[in-house]
C-alpha positions in Angstrom: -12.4 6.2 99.0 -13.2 6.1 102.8 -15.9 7.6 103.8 -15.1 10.5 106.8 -16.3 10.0 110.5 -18.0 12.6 112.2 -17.3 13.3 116.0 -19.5 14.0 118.4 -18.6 15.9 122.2 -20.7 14.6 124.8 -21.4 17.7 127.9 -23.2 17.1 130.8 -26.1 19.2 132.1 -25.3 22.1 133.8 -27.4 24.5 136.1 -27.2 27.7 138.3 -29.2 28.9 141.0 -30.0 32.5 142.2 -32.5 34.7 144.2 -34.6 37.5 143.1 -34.4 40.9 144.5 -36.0 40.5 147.9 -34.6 36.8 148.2 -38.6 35.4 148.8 -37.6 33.1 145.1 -35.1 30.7 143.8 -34.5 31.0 140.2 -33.3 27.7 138.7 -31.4 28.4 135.4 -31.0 24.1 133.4 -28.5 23.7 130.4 -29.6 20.9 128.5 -26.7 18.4 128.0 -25.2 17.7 124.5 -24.2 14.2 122.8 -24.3 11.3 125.5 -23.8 13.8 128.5 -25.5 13.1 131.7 -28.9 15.1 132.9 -29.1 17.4 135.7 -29.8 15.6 138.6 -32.7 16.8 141.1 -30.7 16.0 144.4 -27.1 18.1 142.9 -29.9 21.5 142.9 -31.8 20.5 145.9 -28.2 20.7 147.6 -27.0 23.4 145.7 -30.7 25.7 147.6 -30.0 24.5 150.8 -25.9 25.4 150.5 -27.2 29.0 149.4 -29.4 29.2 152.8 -33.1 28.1 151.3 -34.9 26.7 154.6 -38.2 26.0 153.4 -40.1 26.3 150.0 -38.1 23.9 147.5 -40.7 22.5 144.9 -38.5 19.3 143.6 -41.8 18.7 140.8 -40.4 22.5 139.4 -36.9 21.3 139.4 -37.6 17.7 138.0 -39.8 19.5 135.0 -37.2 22.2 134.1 -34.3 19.7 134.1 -37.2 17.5 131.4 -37.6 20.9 129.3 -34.6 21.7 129.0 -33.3 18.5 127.6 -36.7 17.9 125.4 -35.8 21.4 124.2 -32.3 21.0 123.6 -32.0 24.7 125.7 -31.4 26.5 128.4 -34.6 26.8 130.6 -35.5 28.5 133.9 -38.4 28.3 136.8 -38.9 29.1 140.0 -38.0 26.0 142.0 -38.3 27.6 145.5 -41.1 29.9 146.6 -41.2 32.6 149.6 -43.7 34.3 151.3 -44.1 37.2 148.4 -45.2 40.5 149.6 -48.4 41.1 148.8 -49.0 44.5 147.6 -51.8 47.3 148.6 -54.4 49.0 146.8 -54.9 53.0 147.2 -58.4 54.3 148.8 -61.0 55.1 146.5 -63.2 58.0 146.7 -66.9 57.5 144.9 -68.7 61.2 144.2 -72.5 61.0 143.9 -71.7 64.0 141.8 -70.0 64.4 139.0 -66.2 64.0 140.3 -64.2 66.7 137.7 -67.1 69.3 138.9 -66.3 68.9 142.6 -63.0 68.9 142.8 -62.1 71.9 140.4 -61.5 74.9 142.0 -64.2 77.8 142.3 -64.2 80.8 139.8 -63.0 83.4 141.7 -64.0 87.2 140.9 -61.1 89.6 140.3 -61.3 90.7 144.4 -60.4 87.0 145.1 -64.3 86.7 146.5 -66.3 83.5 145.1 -67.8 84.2 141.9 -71.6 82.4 142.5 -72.5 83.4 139.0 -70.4 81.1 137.6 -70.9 78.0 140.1 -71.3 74.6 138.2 -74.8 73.7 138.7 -73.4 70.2 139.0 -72.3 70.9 142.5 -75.3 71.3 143.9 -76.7 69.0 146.3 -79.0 69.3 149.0 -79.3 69.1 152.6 -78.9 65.4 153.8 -77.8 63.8 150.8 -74.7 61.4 150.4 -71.6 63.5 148.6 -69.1 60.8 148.8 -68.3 56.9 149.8 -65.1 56.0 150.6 -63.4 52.4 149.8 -60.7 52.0 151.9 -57.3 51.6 151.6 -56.1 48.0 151.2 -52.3 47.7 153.1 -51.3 44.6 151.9 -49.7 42.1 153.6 -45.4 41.5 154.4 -43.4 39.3 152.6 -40.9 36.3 154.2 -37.9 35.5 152.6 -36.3 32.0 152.1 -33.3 31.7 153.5 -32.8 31.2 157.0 -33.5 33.0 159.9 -36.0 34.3 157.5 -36.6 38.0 157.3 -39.4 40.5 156.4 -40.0 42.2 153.2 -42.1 45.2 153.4 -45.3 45.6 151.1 -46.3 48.9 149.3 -49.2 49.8 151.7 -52.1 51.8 149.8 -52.1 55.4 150.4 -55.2 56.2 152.4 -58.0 58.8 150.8 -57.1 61.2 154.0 -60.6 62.8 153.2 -62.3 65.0 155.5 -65.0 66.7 156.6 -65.2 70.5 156.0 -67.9 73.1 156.7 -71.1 72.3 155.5 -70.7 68.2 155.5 -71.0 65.4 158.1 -68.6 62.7 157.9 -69.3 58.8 159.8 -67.5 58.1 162.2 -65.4 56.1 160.1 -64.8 58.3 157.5 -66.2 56.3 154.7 -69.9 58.8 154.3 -69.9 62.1 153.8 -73.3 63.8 153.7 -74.4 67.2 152.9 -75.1 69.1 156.3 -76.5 72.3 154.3 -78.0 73.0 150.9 -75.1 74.1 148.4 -71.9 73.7 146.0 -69.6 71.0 147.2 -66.0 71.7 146.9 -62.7 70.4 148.3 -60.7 72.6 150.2 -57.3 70.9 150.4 -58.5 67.5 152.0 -61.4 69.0 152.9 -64.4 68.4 151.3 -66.8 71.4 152.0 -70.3 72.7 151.0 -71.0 76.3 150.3 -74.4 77.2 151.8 -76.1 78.5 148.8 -79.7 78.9 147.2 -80.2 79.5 143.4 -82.9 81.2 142.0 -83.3 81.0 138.1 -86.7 83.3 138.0 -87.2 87.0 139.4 -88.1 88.7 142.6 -90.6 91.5 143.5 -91.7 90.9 146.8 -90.5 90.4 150.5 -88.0 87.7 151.1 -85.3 86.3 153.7 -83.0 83.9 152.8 -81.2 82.2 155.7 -78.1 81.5 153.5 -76.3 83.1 150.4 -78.7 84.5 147.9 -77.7 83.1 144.0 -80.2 85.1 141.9 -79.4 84.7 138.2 -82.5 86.6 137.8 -83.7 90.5 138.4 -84.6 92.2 141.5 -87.4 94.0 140.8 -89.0 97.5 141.9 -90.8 96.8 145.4 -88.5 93.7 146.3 -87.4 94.0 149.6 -84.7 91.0 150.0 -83.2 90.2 153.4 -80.1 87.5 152.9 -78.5 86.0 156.0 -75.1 85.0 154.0 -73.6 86.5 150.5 -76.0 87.8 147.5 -75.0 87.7 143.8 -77.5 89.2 141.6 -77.3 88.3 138.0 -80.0 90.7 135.9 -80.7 94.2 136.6 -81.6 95.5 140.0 -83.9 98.3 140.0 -85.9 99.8 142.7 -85.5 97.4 145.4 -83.7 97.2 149.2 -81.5 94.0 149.8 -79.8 93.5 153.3 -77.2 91.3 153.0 -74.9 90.0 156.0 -72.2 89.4 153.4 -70.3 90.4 150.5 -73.1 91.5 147.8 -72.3 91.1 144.1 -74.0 93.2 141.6 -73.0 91.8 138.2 -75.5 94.1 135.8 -75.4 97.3 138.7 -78.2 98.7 140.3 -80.4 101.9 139.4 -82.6 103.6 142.0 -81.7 100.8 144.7 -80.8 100.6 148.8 -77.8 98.7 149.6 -76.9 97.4 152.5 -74.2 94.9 153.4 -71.7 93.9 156.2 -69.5 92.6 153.7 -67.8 94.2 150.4 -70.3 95.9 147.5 -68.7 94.4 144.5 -70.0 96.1 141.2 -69.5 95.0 137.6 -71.7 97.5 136.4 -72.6 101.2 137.2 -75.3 102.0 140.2 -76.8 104.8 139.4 -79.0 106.8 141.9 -78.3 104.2 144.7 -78.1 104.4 148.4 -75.6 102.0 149.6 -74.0 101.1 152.4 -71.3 99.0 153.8 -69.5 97.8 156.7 -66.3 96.6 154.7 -65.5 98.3 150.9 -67.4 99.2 148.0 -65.1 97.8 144.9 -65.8 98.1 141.2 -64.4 95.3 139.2 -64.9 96.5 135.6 -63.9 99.9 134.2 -68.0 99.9 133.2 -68.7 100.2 137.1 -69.7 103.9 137.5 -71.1 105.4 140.7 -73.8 108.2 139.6 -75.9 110.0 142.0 -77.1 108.6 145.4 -74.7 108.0 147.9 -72.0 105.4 149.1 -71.0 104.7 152.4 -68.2 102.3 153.0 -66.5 102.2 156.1 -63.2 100.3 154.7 -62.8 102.7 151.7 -63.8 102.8 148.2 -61.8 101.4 145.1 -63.7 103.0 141.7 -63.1 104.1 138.1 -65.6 106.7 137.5 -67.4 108.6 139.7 -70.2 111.2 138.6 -71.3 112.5 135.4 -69.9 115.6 133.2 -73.2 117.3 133.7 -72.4 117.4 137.7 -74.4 114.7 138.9 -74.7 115.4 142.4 -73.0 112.1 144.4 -71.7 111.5 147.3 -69.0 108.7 148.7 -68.0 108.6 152.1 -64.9 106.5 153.9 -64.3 105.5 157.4 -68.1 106.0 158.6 -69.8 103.0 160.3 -73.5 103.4 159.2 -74.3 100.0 160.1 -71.9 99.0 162.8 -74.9 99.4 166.0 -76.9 97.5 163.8 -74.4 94.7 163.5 -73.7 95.2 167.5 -77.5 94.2 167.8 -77.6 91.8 165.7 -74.1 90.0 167.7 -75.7 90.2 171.0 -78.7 88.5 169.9 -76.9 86.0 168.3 -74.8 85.7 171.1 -77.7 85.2 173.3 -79.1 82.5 171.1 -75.9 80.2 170.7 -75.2 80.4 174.8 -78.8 79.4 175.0 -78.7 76.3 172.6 -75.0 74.7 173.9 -77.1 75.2 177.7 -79.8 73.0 176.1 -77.2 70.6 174.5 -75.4 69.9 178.0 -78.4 69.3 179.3 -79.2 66.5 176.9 -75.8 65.3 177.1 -75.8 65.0 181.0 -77.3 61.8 181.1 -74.8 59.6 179.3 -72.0 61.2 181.1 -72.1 58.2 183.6 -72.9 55.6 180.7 -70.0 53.6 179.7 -69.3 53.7 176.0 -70.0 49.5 175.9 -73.7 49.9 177.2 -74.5 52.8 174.7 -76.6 51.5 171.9 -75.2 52.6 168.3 -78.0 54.8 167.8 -77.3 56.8 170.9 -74.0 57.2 170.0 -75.1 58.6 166.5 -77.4 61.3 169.2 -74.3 61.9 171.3 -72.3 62.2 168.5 -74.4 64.8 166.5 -74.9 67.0 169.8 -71.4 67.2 170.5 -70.7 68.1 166.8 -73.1 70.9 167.1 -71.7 72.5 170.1 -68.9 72.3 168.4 -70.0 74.6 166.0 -71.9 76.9 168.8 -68.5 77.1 170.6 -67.1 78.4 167.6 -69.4 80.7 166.4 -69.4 82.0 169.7 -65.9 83.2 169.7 -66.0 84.5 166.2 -69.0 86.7 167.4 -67.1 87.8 170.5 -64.2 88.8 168.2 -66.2 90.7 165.8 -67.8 92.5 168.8 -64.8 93.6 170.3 -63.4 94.5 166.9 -66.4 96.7 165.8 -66.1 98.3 169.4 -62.5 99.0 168.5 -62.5 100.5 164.8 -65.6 102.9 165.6 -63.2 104.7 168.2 -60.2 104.4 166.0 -59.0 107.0 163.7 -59.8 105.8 159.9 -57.4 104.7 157.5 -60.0 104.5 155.1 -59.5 105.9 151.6 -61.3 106.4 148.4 -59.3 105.1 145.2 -60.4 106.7 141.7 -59.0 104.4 138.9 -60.6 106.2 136.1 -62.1 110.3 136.4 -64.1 111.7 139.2 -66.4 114.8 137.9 -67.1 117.7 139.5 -69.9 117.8 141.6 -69.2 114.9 143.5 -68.5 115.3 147.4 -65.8 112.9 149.1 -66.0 112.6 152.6 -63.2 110.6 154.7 -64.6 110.5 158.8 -65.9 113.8 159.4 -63.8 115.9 156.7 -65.3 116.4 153.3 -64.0 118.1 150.1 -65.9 118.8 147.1 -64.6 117.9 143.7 -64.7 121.5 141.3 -62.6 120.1 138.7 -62.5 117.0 136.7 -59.4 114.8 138.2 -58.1 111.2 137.2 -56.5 108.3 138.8 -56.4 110.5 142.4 -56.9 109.4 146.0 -58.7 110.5 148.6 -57.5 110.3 152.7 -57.0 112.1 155.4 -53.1 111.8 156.8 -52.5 111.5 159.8 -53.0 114.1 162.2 -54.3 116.5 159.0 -58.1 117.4 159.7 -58.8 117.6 156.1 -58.8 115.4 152.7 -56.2 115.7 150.6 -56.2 114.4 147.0 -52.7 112.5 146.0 -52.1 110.7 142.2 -52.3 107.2 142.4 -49.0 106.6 141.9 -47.8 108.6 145.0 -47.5 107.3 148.5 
């Protein structure tokens, strides 16, 4: 018997050769040969690169080692066997918060008005006046590619997106935008790409005496009887106020009501609870929030209107609520023109301090001048501004005093009889219980009239 011969099919080596996407790499691909075929040989890829355009980069060590692997391992193979320039990627800015990051950047609790609820600030926000809020890393652009083949071309990097972070009221940035410090005591928040601080002061405890606060009033406390509390800004009383005066410039927020209290704001009165027995006044509106929000006795002046849900008692509680009268706007007129005088004063004194380095050429200015000339110039800034806001709010007070009123007063729930509406200088007093009404004056009418809700 004769024994059977095997045959064996001898194949040489075979390779390809192709780029990657952005043609800065050669990808060598090495069949290993089979039976007595021949190897690949180094100089048939090296030609095979420089056919497909590769000018520079060949690394004949990666070819000579793919061509061993792929025969040792008796299978295909592949390597880079021709490097590029590769594009070199960015990194995105990086913002570090001093304060706990999720606290500053979500947004504020708002009260039902749209007005900032201070009541219900995060205490984590809080920082004070010259403290660091925020460090910026910057943005890292990377660096372009180069491709191999000849003339060699330009592959774009993804840059890193910048932090675009910037200063907002209440915060100084450096001048390269990498610190941001707290100008003013308050909540930090971001507005947009704005990162802001909300002048505030919290108090936890009560208050019975005579204070002024030169920026908005957080009293999570009681107003006492006898306090007399002056507030340059907004006030937001949390406990109960009884028996005390507070003058705020702002919107003032009484979350547990008032009882026996003076009222005085230039901004909105915004009750969650009932005032009872309160004189109050206002340059804007007096708003309840809450169908608990009663007005009882005392009086209400509000020269934008009032929006309620009860007011009075069934026993005819003698109130008052009046519409379109400007109690406080000479008051406020004063207060402007002194104001006024004081910020045309201050920017006199800033040009005057800034007058020397007018002639100084930015190369001889030491850096710590240029910190001086760039806080002053900041500041007036500021003064310019305020200036023309002050100047507008003049001119409109001026304006709606000798304007007919539009003002209304809105009753959401029942007003009881005894209660006396007056709109400008016509009043009408309520004999009969009524619900969900309005109270105006149409124009060209010289007396209230009293319309449903629902009716234009």
């Amino acid at each position: 018997m004769s024994a059977k011969t095997v045959s064996t099919t001898s194949v040489d080596g075979s390779f390809w050769v192709h780029f990657n996407e952005d043609r800065t790499q050669a990808i060598l691909v090495v069949a290993p040969p089979q039976g007595d075929g021949n190897p690949v040989h180094v100089a048939d890829v090296v030609q095979a690169l420089e056919q497909m355009g590769v000018a520079y980069g060949i690394d004949e060590n990666a070819i000579r080692e793919t061509i061993r692997r792929a025969t040792d391992m008796a299978t295909k193979v592949q390597a880079v066997v021709a490097q590029g320039a590769l594009p070199v990627h960015g990194t995105d800015a990086k913002v570090n918060y001093r304060l706990p990051e999720e606290a500053v950047t979500r947004p504020l609790s708002l009260l039902p008005d749209g007005s900032i609820d201070y009541l219900q600030l995060d205490p984590a926000r809080y920082i004070q006046a010259g403290q660091l809020i925020a460090t910026v890393v910057p943005a890292n652009h990377g660096r372009p590619g180069r491709t191999l083949t000849f003339p060699p071309q330009t592959v774009p990097q993804r840059p890193g997106k910048d932090a675009n972070l910037r200063a907002g009221e209440g915060v100084l940035a450096s001048d390269d935008n990498l610190q941001f410090s707290a100008e003013v005591s308050g909540y930090v928040y971001l507005s947009g790409d704005k990162l802001c601080v909300l002048p505030a002061q919290p108090l936890s405890g009560d208050l019975q005496s005579t204070q002024e606060f030169t920026q908005t009033l957080v009293l999570s406390g009681n107003l006492l009887p006898g306090a007399q509390v002056r507030v340059q800004g907004d006030a937001a009383v949390g406990g109960r106020c009884e028996g005390a005066t507070i003058n705020v410039r702002g919107n003032c927020y009484l979350q547990a009501g008032a009882q026996r209290s003076e009222i005085a704001a230039g901004g909105d009165v915004l009750l969650k609870a009932s005032v009872v027995g309160c004189t109050i006044n206002t340059r804007r509106q007096v708003i309840a929030l809450s169908a608990e929000a009663a007005i009882v006795g005392g009086r209400a002046v509000a020269f934008e209107g009032i929006e309620a849900y009860n007011i009075g008692t069934p026993d005819w509680t003698p109130t008052e609520v009046v519409a379109g009268v400007d109690t406080l706007g000479d008051e406020r007129l004063f207060e402007i023109a002194e104001e006024i005088r004081q910020c045309e004063a201050n920017i006199l004194k800033i040009n005057a301090a800034l007058k020397p380095f007018v002639s100084v050429t930015s190369e001889a200015t030491s850096p710590e001048k240029k910190e001086t000339i760039h806080q002053l110039m900041t500041h007036r800034r500021r003064l310019e501004a305020r200036l023309k806001d002050l100047q507008h709010e003049k001119r409109t007070i001026t304006i709606q005093v000798n304007a007919p009123t539009r003002a209304e007063v809105v009753v959401h729930g029942v007003v009881y009889p005894g209660v006396k509406v007056t709109i400008g200088k016509h009043s009408y007093l309520v004999e009969t219980e009524m619900q969900t009404v309005r109270f105006l004056v149409a124009r060209g009418e010289s007396r209230v009239q009293v319309r449903p809700l629902n009716k234009p």
